[in-house]
C-alpha positions as a LaTeX table, in Angstrom:
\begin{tabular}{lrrr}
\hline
Residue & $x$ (\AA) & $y$ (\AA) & $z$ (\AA) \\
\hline
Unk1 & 16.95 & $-65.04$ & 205.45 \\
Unk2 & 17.67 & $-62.53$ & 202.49 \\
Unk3 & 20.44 & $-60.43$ & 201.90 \\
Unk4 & 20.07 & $-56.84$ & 201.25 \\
Unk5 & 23.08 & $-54.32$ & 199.48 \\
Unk6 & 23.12 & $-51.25$ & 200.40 \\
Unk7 & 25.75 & $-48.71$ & 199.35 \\
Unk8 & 26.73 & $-46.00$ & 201.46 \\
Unk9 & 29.78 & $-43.44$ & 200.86 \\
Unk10 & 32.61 & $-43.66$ & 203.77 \\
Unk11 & 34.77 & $-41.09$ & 202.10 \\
Unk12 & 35.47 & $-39.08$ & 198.88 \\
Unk13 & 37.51 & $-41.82$ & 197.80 \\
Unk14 & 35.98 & $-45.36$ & 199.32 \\
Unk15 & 32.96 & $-46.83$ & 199.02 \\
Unk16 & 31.33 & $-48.88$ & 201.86 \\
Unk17 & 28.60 & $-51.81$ & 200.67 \\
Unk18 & 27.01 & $-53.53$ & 203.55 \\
Unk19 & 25.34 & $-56.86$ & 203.08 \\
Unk20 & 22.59 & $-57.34$ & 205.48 \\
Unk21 & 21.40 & $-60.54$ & 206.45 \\
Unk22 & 18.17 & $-61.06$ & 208.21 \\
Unk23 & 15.38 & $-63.23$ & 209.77 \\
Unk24 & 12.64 & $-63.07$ & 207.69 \\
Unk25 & 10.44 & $-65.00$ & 210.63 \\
Unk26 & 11.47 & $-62.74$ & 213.24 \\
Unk27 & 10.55 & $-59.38$ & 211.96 \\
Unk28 & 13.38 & $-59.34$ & 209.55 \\
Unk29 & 15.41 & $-58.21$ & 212.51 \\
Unk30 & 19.47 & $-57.95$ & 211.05 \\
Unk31 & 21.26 & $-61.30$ & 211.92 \\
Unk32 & 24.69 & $-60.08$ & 211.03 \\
Unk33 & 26.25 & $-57.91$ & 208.57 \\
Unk34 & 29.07 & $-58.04$ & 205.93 \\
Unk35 & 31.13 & $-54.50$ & 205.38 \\
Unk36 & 33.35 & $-54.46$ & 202.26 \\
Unk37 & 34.81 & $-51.23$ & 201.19 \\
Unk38 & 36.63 & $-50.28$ & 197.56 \\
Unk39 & 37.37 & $-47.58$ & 195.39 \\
Unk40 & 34.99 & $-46.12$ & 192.84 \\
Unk41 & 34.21 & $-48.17$ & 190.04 \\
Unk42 & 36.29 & $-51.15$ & 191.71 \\
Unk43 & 34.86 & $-54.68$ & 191.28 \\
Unk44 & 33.21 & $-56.08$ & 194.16 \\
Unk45 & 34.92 & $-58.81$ & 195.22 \\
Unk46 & 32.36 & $-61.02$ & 197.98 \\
Unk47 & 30.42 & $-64.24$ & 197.86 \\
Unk48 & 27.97 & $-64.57$ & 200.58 \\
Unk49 & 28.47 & $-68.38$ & 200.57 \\
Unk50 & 30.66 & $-68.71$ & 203.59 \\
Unk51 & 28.58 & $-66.44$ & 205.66 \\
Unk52 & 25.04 & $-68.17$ & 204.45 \\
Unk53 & 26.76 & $-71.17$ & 205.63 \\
Unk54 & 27.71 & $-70.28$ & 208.83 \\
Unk55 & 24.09 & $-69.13$ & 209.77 \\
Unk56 & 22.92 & $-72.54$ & 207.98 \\
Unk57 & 25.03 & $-74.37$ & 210.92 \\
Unk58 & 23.42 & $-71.70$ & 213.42 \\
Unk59 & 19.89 & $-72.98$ & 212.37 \\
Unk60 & 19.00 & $-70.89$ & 209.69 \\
Unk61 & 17.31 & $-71.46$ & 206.65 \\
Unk62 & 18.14 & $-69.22$ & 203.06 \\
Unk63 & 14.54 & $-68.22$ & 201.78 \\
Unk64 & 16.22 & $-65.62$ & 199.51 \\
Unk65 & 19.50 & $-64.92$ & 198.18 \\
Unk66 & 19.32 & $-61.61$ & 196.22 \\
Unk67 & 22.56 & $-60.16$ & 196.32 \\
Unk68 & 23.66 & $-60.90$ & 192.55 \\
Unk69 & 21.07 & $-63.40$ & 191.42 \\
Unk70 & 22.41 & $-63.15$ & 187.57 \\
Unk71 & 26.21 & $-63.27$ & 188.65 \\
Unk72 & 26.87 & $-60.15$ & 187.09 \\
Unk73 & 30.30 & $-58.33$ & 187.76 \\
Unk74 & 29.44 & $-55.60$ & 190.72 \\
Unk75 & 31.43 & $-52.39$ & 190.47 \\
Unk76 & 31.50 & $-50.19$ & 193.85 \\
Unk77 & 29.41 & $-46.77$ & 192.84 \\
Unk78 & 31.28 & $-43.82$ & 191.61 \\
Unk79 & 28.49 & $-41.68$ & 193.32 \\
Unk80 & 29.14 & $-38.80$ & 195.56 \\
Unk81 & 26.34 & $-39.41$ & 197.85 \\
\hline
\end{tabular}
């Protein structure tokens, strides 16, 4: 499993991150998804812990945890794409 951020615009005005997880030995095929929204330049507030371990109790194993790995302070983008 691995986690993947990937920012996409909802509106001029919020910001939608989605945090993917998948199965690595299944094709990476998308075991469930995580959908925070904020304003631009608002701090990210999500720890995947609670949802890695939920899929732990399903059976699954984290291989990869890349979403923040030096625990930086995560600002939605102020991008108008």
């Amino acid at each position: 499993m691995r986690l993947i951020m990937h920012p996409q615009a909802i509106s001029k005005k919020l910001k939608l991150n989605e945090i993917k997880y998948v199965d690595l030995s299944n094709d990476n095929e998308e075991i469930t998804t995580d959908t925070l929204v904020g304003e631009p330049n608002a701090v990210v507030n999500y720890d995947p812990q609670e949802t890695v371990a939920k899929l732990k109790q399903q059976g699954y194993l984290l291989i990869n945890n890349g979403y923040n790995p030096n625990q930086e302070i995560l600002f939605f983008s102020n991008n108008d794409d």
